[in-house]
N, C-alpha and C positions, 0 to 999 in steps of 0.2 A: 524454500526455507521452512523449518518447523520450529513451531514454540510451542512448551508446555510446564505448567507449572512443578515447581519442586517446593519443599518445603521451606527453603529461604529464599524465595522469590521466583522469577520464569526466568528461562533458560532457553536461548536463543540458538538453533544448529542449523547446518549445510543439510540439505535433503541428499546425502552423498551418495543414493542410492545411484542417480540421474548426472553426477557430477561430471565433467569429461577429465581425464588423467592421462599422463605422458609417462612412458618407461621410454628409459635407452638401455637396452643390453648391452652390456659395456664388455662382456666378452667378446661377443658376436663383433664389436666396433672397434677392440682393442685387435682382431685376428686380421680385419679388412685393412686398418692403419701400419698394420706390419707385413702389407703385401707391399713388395718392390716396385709395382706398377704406379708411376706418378701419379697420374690419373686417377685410380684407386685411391689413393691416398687422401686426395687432394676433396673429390668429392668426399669420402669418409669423416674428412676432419668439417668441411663446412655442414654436411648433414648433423652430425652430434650438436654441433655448436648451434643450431637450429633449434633441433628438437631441445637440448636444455636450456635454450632462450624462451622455447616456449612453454616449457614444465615451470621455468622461475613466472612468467605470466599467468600461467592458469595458476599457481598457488598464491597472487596476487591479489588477482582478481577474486578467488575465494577471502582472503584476507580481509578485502575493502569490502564485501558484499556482506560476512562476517557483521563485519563493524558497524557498517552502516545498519543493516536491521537489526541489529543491539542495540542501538541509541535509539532507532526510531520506536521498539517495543520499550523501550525505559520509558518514554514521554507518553506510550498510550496504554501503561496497566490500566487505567481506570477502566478503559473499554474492556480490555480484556476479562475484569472480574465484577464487571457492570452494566456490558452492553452498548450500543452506538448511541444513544442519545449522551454518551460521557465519554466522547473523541473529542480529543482536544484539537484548538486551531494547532496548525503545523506547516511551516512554512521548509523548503530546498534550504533556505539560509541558515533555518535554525541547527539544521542536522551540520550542514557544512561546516558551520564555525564552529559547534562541537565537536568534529571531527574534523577539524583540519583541513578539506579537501574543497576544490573550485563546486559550486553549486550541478557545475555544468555534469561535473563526477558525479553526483549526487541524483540528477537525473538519466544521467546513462544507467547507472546499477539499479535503479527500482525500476526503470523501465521493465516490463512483458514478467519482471519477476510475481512468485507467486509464496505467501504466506501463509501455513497449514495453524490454525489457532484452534483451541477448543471449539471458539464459538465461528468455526468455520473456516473456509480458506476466502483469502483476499487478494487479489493482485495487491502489492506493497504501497503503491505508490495511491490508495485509496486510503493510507493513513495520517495523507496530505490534506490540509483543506484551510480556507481561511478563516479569519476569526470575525466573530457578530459583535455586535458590543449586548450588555443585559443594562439590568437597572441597578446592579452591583458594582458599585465602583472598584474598579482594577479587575472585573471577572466578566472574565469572556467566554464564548461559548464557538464551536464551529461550522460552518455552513452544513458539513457531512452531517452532524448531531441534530440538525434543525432540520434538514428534510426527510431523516428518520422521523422526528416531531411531527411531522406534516401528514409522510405517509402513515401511522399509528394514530391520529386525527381521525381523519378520514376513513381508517379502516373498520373505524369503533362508530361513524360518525350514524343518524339516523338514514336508511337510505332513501326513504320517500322525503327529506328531508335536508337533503347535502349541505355543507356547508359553502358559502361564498369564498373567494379569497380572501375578500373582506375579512371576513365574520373569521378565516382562520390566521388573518393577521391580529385580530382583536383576540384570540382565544391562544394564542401565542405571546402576544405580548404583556396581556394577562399572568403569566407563567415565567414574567421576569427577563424575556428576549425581545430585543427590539426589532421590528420587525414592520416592513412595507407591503401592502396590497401588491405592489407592483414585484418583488421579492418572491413574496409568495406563489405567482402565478409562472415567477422563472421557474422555480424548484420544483413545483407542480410538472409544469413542461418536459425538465430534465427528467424525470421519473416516471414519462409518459401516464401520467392521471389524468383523464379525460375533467373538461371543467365542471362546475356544478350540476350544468343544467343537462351536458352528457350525460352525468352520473344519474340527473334523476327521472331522466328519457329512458338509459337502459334500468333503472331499477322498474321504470313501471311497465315498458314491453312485457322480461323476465317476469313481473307479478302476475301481469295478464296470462 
């Protein structure tokens, strides 16, 4: 899929370059149907009927894949004109019951799909994430948008100096997101960041 902005908002398309499409020549199919030969016939009329069972499928499934990454870019402009620490929580459910469709639908079509945005491409289904609670009441923040927070931490952090998980649960919650030592050390993990004392083992090799 691609999105990119327009003047009254972003605009969501089919990357149609890559699409798959079904033609029936209907000459070619109308000349085989009016051979005498039963047989002939008989395969001719179940092939067609085939092939436009599956052109009405693939213009479906373009339809729901469509729809589906138009709701899901409607709930995450903020990222898109702000950056990943402003991805909002996003739940399979929320998109479903906006769009009508079983959850299960919802993780088939973002499955292995892939999103071309300004600020990059994304497999889709990374604009999924759960929600944190903050120190704002009724405002929540997403797990995705918090181990950006962590990784951008850490990247600024001093290197002879690293931060604990600790120390970036305390400098995180600090900044209004609630947030456990024991959290922090998952996200860390998921992001492959070595722990502090990694980090300040290879900063001081690297010095040496």
């Amino acid at each position: 899929m691609i999105v990119r902005q327009k003047s009254d908002g972003w605009l969501v398309d089919l990357n149609r370059s890559n699409l798959p499409s079904v033609h029936v020549n209907t000459k070619y199919a109308d000349a085989l149907q009016n051979n005498k030969d039963e047989k002939t016939q008989d395969y001719t009329a179940q092939a067609i009927a085939s092939a436009r069972w599956l052109k009405r499928a693939v213009a479906k499934r373009n339809s729901t894949t469509l729809k589906v990454g138009s709701e899901i870019i409607r709930r995450q402009t903020d990222f898109l004109e702000k950056g990943l620490d402003y991805l909002k929580p996003l739940s399979l459910k929320d998109i479903a019951e906006k769009v009508n469709m079983h959850e299960s639908t919802i993780s088939r079509v973002t499955s292995g799909l892939l999103i071309n945005t300004p600020r990059g491409t994304y497999p889709l289904k990374s604009f999924f994430s759960i929600s944190i609670d903050t120190d704002r009441p009724g405002i929540e923040t997403s797990a995705a948008a918090v181990r950006n927070l962590i990784k951008t931490i850490i990247s600024d952090e001093n290197v002879k100096k690293p931060f604990s998980d600790e120390a970036l649960a305390e400098i995180i919650s600090d900044r209004g997101v609630k947030l456990a030592r024991r959290t922090v050390a998952k996200y860390r993990e998921l992001m492959k960041i070595p722990s502090s004392s990694e980090r300040r083992r290879r900063a001081k090799v690297f010095g040496d």
